[in-house]
FIVOVO-313102 format. One line per 8 residues: number of its first residue (from 1); their letters; for each residue x negated, y, z negated of C-alpha. Coordinates in steps of 0.02 Angstrom, whole numbers, always signed. Example, Ala and Ser with C-alpha at 12.3 -4.5 7.8 and 13.67 -1.06 7.14 Angstrom:
% FIVOVO-313102
1 = as = -615/-225/-390 ~ -684/-53/-357;
***
This chain:
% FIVOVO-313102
1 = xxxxxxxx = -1503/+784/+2028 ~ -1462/+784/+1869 ~ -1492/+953/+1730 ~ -1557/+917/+1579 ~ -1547/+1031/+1420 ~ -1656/+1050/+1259 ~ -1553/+1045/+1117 ~ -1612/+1209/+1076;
9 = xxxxxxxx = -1531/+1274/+1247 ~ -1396/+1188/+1209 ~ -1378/+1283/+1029 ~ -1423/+1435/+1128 ~ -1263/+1391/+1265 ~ -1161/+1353/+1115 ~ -1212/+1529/+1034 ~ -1196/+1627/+1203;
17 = xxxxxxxx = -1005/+1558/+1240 ~ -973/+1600/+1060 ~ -1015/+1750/+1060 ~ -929/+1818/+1244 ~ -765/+1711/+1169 ~ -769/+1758/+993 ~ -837/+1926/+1000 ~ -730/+2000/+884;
25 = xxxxxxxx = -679/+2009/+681 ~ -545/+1880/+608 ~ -444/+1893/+452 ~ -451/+1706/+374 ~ -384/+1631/+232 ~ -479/+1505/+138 ~ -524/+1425/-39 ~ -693/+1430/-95;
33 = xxxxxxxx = -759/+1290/-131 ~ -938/+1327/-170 ~ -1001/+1489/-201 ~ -1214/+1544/-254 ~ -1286/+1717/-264 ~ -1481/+1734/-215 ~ -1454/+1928/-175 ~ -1368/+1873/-42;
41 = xxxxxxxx = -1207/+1784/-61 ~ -1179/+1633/+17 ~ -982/+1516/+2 ~ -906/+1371/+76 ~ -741/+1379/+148 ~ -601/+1251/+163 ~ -436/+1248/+203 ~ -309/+1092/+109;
49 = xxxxxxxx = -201/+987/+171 ~ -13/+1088/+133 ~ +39/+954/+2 ~ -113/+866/-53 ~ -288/+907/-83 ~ -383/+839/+66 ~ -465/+948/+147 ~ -430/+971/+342;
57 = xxxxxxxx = -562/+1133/+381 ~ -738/+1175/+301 ~ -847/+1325/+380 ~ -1018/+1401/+298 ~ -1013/+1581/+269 ~ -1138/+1731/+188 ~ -1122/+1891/+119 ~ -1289/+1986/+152;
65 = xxxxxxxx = -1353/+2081/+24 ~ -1298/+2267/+104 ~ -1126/+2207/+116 ~ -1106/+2100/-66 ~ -1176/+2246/-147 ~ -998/+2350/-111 ~ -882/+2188/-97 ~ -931/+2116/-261;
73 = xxxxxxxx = -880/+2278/-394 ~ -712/+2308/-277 ~ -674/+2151/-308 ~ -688/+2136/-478 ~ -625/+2307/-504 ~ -463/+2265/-422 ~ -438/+2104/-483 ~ -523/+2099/-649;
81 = xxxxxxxx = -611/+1927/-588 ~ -768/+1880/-527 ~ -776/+1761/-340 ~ -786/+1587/-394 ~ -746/+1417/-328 ~ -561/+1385/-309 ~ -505/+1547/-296 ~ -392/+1564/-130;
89 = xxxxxxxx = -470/+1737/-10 ~ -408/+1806/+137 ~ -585/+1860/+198 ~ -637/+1963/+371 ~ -780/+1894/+461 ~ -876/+1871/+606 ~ -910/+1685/+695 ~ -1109/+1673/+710;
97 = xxxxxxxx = -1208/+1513/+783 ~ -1365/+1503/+781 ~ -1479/+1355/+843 ~ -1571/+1302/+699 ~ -1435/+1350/+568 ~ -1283/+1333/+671 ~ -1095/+1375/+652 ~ -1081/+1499/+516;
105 = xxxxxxxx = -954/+1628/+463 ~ -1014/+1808/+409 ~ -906/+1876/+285 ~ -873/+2069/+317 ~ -731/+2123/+212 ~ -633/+2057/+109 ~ -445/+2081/+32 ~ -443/+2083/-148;
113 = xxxxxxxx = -237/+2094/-155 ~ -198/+1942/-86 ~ -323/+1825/-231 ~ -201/+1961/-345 ~ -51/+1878/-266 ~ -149/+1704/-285 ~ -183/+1718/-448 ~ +19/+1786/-490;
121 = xxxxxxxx = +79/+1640/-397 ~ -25/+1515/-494 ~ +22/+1589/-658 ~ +182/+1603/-576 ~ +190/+1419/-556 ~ +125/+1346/-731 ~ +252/+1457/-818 ~ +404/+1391/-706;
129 = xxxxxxxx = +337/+1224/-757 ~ +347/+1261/-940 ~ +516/+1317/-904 ~ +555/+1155/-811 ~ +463/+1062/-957 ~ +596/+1167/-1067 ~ +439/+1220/-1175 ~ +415/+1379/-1137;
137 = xxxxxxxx = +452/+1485/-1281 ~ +422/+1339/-1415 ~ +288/+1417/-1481 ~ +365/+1601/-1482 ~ +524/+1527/-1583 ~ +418/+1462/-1750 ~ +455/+1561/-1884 ~ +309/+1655/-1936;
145 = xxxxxxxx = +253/+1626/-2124 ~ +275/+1746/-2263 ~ +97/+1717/-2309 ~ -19/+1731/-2175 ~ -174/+1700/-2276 ~ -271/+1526/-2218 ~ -320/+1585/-2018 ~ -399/+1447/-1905;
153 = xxxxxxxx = -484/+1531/-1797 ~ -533/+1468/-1614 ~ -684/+1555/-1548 ~ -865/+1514/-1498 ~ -984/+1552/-1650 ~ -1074/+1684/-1550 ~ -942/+1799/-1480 ~ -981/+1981/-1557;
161 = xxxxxxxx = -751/+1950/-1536 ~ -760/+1845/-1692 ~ -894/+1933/-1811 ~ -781/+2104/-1781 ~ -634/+1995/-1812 ~ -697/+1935/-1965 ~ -768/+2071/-2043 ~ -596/+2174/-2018;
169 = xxxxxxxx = -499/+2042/-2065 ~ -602/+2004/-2238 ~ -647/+2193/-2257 ~ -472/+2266/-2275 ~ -453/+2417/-2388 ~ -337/+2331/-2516 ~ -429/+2198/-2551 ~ -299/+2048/-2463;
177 = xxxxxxxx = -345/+1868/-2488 ~ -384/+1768/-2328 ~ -457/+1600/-2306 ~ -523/+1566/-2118 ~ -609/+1443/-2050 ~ -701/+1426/-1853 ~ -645/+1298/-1744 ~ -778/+1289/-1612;
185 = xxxxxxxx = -739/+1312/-1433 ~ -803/+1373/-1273 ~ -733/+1531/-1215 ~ -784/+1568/-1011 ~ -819/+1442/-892 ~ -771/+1263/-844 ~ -761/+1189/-1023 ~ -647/+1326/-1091;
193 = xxxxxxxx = -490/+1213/-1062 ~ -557/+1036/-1147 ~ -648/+1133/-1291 ~ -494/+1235/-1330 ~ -363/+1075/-1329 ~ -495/+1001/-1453 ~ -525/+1134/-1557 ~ -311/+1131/-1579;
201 = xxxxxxxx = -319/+957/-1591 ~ -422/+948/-1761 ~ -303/+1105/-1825 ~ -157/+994/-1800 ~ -259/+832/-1922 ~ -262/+980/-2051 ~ -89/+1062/-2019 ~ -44/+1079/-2199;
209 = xxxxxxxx = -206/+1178/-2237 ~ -163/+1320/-2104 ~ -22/+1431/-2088 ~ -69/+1518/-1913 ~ -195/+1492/-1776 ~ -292/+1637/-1693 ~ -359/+1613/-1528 ~ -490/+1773/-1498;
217 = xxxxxxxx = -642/+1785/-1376 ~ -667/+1977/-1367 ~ -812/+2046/-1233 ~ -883/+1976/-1089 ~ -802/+2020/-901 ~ -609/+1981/-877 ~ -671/+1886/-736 ~ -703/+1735/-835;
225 = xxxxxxxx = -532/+1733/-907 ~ -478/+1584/-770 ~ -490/+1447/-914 ~ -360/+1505/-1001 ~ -227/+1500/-855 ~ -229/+1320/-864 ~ -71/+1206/-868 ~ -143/+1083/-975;
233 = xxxxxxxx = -188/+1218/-1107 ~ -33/+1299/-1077 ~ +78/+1140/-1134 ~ -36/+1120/-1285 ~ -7/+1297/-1335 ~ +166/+1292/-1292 ~ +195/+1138/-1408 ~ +90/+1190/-1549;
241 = xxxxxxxx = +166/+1139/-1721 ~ +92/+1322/-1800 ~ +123/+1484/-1730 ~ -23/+1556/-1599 ~ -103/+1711/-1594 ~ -224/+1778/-1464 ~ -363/+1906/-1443 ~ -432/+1872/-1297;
249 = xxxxxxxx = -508/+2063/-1281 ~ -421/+2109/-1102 ~ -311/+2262/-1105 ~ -236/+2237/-894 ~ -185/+2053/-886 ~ -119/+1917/-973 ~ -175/+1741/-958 ~ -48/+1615/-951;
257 = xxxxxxxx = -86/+1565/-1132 ~ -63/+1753/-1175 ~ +127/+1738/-1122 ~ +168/+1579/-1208 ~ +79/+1613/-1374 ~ +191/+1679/-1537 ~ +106/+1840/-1528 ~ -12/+1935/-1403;
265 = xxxxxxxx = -134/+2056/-1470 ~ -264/+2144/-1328 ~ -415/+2097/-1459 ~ -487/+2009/-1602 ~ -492/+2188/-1718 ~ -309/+2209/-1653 ~ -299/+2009/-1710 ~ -366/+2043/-1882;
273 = xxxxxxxx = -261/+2212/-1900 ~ -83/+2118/-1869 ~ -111/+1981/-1994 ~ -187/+2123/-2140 ~ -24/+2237/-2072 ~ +96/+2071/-2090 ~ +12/+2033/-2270 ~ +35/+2222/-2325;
281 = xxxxxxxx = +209/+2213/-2281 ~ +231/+2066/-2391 ~ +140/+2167/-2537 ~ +236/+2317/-2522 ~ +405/+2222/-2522 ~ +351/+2139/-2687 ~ +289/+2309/-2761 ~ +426/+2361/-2708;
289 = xxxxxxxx = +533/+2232/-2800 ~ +417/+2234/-2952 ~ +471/+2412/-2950 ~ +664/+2378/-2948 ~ +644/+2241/-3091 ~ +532/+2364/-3195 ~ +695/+2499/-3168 ~ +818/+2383/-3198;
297 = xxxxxxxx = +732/+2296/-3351 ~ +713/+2482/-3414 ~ +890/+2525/-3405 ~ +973/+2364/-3460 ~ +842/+2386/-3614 ~ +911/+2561/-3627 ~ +1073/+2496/-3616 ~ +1053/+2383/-3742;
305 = xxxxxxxx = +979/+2488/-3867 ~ +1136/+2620/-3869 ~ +1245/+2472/-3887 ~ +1146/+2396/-4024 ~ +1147/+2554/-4130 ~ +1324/+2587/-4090 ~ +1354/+2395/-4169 ~ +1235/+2450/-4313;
313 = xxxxxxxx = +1341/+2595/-4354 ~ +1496/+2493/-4360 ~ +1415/+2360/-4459 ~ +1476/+2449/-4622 ~ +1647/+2453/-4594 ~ +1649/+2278/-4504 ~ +1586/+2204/-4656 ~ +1677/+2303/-4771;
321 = xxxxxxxx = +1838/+2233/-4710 ~ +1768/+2078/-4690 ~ +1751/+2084/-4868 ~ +1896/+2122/-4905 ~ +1974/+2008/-4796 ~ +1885/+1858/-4853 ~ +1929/+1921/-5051 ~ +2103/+1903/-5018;
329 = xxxxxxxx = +2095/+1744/-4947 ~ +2001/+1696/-5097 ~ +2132/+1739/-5209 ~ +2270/+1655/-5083 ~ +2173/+1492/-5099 ~ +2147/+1503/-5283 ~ +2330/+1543/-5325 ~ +2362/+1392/-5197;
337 = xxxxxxxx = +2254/+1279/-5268 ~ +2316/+1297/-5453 ~ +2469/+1274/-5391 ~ +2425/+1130/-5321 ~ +2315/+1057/-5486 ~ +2434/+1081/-5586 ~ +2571/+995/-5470 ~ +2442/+850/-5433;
345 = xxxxxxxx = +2405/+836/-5635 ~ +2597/+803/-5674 ~ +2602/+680/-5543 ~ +2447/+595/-5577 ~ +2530/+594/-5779 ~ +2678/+523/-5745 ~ +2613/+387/-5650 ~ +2483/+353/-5799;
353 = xxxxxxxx = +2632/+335/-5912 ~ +2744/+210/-5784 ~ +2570/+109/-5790 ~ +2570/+108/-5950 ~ +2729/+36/-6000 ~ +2689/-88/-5853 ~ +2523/-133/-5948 ~ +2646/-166/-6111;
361 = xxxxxxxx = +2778/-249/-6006 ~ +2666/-378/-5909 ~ +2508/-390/-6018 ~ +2585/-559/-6129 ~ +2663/-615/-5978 ~ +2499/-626/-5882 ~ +2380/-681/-6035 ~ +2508/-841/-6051;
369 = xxxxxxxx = +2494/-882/-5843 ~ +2280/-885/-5862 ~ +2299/-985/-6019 ~ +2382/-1119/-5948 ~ +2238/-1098/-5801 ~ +2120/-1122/-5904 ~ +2183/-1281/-5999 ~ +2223/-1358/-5839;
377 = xxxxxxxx = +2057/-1321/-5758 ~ +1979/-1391/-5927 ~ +2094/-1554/-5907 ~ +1984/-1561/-5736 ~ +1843/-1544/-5794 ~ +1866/-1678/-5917 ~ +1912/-1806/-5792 ~ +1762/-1795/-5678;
385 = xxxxxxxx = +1659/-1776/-5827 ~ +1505/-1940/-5803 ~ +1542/-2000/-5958 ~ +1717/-2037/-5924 ~ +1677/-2117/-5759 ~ +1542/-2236/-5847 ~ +1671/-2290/-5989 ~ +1802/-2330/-5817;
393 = xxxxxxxx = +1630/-2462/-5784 ~ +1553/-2372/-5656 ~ +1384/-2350/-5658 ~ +1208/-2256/-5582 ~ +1068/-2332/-5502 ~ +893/-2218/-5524 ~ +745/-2231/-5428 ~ +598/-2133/-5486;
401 = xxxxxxxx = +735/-2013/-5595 ~ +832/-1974/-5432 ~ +1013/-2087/-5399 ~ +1008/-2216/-5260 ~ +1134/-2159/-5150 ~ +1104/-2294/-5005 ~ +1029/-2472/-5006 ~ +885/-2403/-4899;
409 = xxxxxxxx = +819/-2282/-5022 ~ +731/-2434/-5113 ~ +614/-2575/-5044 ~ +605/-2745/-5124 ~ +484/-2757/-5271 ~ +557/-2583/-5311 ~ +589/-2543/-5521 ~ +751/-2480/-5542;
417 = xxxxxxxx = +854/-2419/-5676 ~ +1056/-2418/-5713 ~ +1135/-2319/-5854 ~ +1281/-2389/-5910 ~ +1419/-2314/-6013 ~ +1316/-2379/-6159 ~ +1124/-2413/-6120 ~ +1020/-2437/-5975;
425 = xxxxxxxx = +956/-2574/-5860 ~ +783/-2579/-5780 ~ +767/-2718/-5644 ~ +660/-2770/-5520 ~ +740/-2777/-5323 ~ +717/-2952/-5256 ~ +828/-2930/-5100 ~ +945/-2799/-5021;
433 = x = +1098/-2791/-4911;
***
């Protein structure tokens, strides 16, 4: 004959075996994967595949309130995070079952170092990849500028981080210059990673407008500090164009961005005091020069002065035998040049008087050539005078007063007229060749 069960006494089989088997506590190590407090605290548990992410083990497990009432501050207090979902635990608990609820895990300790070690090894990780990436210290090697006086500043509107940082920063005792500007971003939680990459994504649009970026949150628990140990973020720090700052307001760790950044400050006061201490360094080396050039200005002037009045006081006797200098030059030249005049005037003479005879010599000589130019040019003249060529029986044809060079100046019908060496001609044309 055959037994049958209830499922209930099944459960309750199920529960009894448990419990004679697996009577006793268990260090485990597990991720959570969920994780809600309702005064008690209640996780799930898996365990990954070695190299991958599927997941190969899942268990329930609690907290009751008595117990997550001490577990919770040790935690935080040695690790400086709150439990959340992905965090790796090595956790001591007890296996429960229970018929309506059944297989559960209740959480009785738990070890606090080894999500310390977790958390190193992650960081750990990302930064060996940076190093593999060979961006590492990019962002540490940018020169920083002389002027650090336009600030983006990445920080959620809100933070009481970025009011202190502000009014520092604006409120410095010598009155410093400093242009900033908020690039919004979320600072704890799940978004911190995509808010912050887009927050440095509009800086870099503006890049000329900005000389240095600060990253500050400032307040709120340490715990929430995971966002910022992100690879992603970490390569767009890394490879930022402008040199980094950060604030983040945490005194015991660094975040990953922390390490790669230009400059780590523990908050955003401490932010706002470096770049008023960098800019006061800057004004004291130029007071400081202004000073040397006032100095030096003063002593070349003084300089100058005592050799000016030392030229002033030799003036007198420079000029003085200047003077005299100059006078007997004066009377060199003068002596030279009548000399000279009276040289030049003899020569000049003489060659009026060789002229002279030339002029008596030459003058009858040349009148007789230009006579007989004359008459033959007049013998010329003569000859091509019209008259002369009429009275040889040529003769000129006028039209209208002007001479008919060509048969086709005239038309036929045309009055003409010819002088002759003695009268004139008019005629009609009748025909032309």
């Amino acid at each position: 004959m055959r037994e049958e069960l209830t499922l209930f006494e099944l459960n309750g089989l199920v529960r009894e075996t448990l419990e004679l088997s697996l009577n006793d506590e268990y260090w485990v190590q597990a991720e959570i994967s969920e994780l809600r407090v309702n005064r008690h605290c209640y996780m799930e548990l898996v365990q990954k595949e070695a190299h991958g992410n599927g997941i190969v083990a899942k268990a329930r497990a609690q907290v009751w309130a008595n117990r997550w009432a001490f577990l919770q501050p040790m935690f935080e207090h040695t690790t400086g995070q709150r439990l959340a979902a992905g965090m790796q635990v090595l956790v001591k608990v007890e296996v429960t079952f229970h018929e309506l609820y059944g297989y559960s895990l209740n959480v009785t300790d738990i070890d606090p170092t080894y999500t310390l070690g977790d958390i190193a090894r992650r960081r750990q990780e990302i930064l060996h990849q940076l190093e593999q990436e060979g961006i590492l210290n990019m962002n540490k090697e940018l020169p920083l500028p002389r002027l650090l006086q336009r600030i983006a500043v990445i920080s959620s509107a809100s933070a009481a981080g970025y009011g202190d940082f502000c009014n520092q920063l604006l409120g410095n005792k010598r009155g410093l210059a400093f242009t900033t500007q908020l690039f919004q971003a979320t600072m704890q939680g799940n978004e911190v990673e995509s808010s912050v990459i887009a927050a440095l994504n509009q800086i870099a649009q503006q890049m000329d407008d900005w000389d240095v970026v600060v990253i500050i949150r400032g307040g709120g628990a340490t715990s929430d500090l995971q966002g910022f140990d992100s690879l992603l973020l970490a390569e767009n720090v890394a490879q930022f164009p402008l040199p980094i700052l950060t604030g983040i307001g945490h005194e015991r760790d660094d975040t990953v961005i922390d390490l790669i950044a230009h400059t780590r400050v523990k908050t955003p006061t401490a932010a706002a005091e470096f770049l008023i201490h960098h800019q006061e360094e800057e004004l004291d080396l130029l007071e400081e020069w202004a000073a040397r050039v006032t100095d030096m200005t003063s002593r070349i002037l003084t300089n100058e002065m005592t050799r000016l009045k030392l030229v002033a006081n030799k003036l007198p006797l420079l000029f003085s035998a200047v003077k005299a200098n100059e006078n007997m030059r004066i009377q060199r030249l003068a002596t030279a040049l009548a000399g000279k005049s009276t040289l030049r005037i003899e020569q000049e003479k003489g060659r009026v008087d060789m002229l002279d005879r030339q002029l008596v010599l030459y003058a009858p000589v040349l009148l007789r050539n230009h006579q007989k130019h004359i008459e033959l040019m007049e013998s010329k003249l003569q000859s091509a005078h019209p008259d002369r060529i009429l009275r040889l029986g040529f003769s000129i044809t006028r039209i209208g007063g002007k001479a008919v060079k060509d048969a086709s100046d005239v038309q036929e019908g045309d009055e003409i007229e010819t002088t002759l060496a003695a009268g004139t001609i008019r005629s009609r044309v009748e025909s032309k060749n």
